[in-house]
Every structure is written in C-alpha cells, then in structure tokens.
C-alpha positions as CSV (number, residue, x, y, z in Angstrom):
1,X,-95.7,-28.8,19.2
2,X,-94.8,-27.4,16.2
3,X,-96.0,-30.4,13.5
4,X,-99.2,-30.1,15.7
5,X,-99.7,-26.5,14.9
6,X,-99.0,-27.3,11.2
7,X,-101.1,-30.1,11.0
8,X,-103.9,-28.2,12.6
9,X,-103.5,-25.2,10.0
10,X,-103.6,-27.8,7.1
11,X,-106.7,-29.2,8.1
12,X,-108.4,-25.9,8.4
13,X,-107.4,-24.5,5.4
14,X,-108.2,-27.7,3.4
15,X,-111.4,-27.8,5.0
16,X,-111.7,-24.1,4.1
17,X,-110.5,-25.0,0.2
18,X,-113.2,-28.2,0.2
19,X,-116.1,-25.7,1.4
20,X,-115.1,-23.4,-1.2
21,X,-115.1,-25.9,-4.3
22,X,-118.2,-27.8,-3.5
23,X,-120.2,-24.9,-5.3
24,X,-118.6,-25.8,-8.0
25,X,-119.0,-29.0,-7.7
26,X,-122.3,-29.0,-7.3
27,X,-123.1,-26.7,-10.3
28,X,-120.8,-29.5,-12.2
29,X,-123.5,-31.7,-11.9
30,X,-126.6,-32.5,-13.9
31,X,-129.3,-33.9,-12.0
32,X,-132.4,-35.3,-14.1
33,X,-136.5,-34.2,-13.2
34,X,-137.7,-37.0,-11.5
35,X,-140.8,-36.0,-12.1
36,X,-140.4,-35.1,-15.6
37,X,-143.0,-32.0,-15.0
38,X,-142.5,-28.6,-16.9
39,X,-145.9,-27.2,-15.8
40,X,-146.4,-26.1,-11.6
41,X,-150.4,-27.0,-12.5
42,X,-149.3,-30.5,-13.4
43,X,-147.0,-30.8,-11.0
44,X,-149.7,-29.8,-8.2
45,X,-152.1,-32.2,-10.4
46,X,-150.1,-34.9,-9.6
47,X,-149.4,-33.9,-5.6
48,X,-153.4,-34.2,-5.6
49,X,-153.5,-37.5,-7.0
50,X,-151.1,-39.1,-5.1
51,X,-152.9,-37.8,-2.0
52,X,-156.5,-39.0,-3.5
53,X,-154.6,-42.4,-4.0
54,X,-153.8,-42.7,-0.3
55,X,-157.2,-41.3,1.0
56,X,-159.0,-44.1,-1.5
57,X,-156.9,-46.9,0.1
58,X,-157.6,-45.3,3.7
59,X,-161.1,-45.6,2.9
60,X,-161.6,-49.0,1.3
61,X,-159.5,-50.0,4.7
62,X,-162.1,-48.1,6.8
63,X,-164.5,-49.9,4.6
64,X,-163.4,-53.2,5.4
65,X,-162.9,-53.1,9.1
66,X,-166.5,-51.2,9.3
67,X,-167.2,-54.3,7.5
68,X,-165.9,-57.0,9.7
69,X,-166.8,-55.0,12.7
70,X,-170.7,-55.5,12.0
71,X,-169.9,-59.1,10.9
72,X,-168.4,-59.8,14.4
73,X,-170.6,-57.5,16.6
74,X,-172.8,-60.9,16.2
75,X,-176.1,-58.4,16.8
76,X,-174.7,-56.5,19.6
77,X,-176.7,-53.3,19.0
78,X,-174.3,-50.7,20.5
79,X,-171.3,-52.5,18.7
80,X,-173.7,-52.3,15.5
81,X,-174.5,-48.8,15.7
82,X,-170.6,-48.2,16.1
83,X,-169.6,-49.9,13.3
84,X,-172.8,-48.2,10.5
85,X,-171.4,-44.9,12.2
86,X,-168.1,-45.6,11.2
87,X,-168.9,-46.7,7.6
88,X,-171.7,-43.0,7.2
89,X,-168.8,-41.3,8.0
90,X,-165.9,-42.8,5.6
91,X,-168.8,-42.4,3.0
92,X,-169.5,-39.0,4.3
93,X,-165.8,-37.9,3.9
94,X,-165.5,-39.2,0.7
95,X,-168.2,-37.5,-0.8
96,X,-166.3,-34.3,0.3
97,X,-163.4,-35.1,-0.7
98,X,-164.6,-36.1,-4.3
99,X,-166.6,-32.5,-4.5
100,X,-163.5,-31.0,-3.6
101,X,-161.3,-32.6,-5.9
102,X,-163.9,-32.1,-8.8
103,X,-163.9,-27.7,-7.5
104,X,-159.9,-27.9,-7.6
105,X,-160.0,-29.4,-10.8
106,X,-162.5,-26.9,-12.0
107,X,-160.4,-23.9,-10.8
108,X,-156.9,-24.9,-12.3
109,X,-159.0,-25.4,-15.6
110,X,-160.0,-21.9,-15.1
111,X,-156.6,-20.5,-14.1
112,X,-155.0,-22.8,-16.7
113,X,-156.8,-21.3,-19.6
114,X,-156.5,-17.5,-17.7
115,X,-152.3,-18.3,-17.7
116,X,-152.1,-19.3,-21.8
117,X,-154.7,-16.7,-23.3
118,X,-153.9,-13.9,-21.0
C-alpha cells in the first residue's frame, strides 16, 4: 500500500516536472518558415492562388464531363439542354471568379503602396 502511494506521487509529480519543461523545450527549438513569406500580402497572395489553382482544375473537370455528357446524350434534347446548362454556368462562375481575383489584386496593390509610403 505504501510503494503504491509512492509510485502514484512519483508519477504525478514527474508528470507535473515534464508539463513544466516542455515550454522550454519548445522555445529550444527553431522551426524553419515553410512558406518562406515575410510579407501578410504575399502570404494572402499566395492563399489566393492556391485556391484559383483548385477552382481552375474544378472547372476544366466540369468542363470535361459537360463535355462527355453532350457527347453521350446521343441528341436527347433534355439531356442536351442539361449538359449546355452545366458548361454556361462553369463559364459563368469563372468569369466571376477571374473579375474578382483581378478587384483583389487591384486592392492589395492599393493597400500595398498605402502600407510603404504612408
């Protein structure tokens, strides 16, 4: 009963001990940028491109089953009217996507110019 007693007050307090030391620890280690970005604008410029990247490949996807789709519709007109629907609207949201990269853009020029002259 006794060992048990001391065993259990030697794990708490060495638990206590690690929990205190792993600040220090931690502030023992350098970790590297990954992203090697010194600048929140480029760091939101690159955020934005990442996410254009993956709408682009949504969109050539869309593109391509739209595609197939009227192949195989084989002149079924509501299949047809489906599938021209589906590419006006992957065109559609593209164009607003690319006017609304081209106004963010725009603005963190503006605000990127206000931040170094002001």
């Amino acid at each position: 009963m006794f060992f048990a007693q001391r065993l259990k007050k030697f794990i708490y307090l060495s638990g206590l001990g690690l929990i205190l030391l792993i600040p220090q620890i931690a502030l023992a280690v350098k970790l590297q940028d990954p992203l090697n970005v010194s600048d929140p604008y480029e760091l939101v410029a690159r955020v934005i491109q990442a996410i254009l990247g993956i709408v682009g490949t949504l969109a050539l996807l869309n593109f391509i089953i739209a595609g197939f789709g009227m192949i195989y519709s084989r002149g079924n007109p509501t299949s047809l009217q489906k599938y021209k629907d589906n590419l006006y609207w992957t065109t559609l949201g593209l164009v607003i996507i690319f006017i609304a990269y081209a106004l963010i853009s725009y603005l963190l020029g503006i605000l990127s110019a206000v931040s170094t002259t002001g």
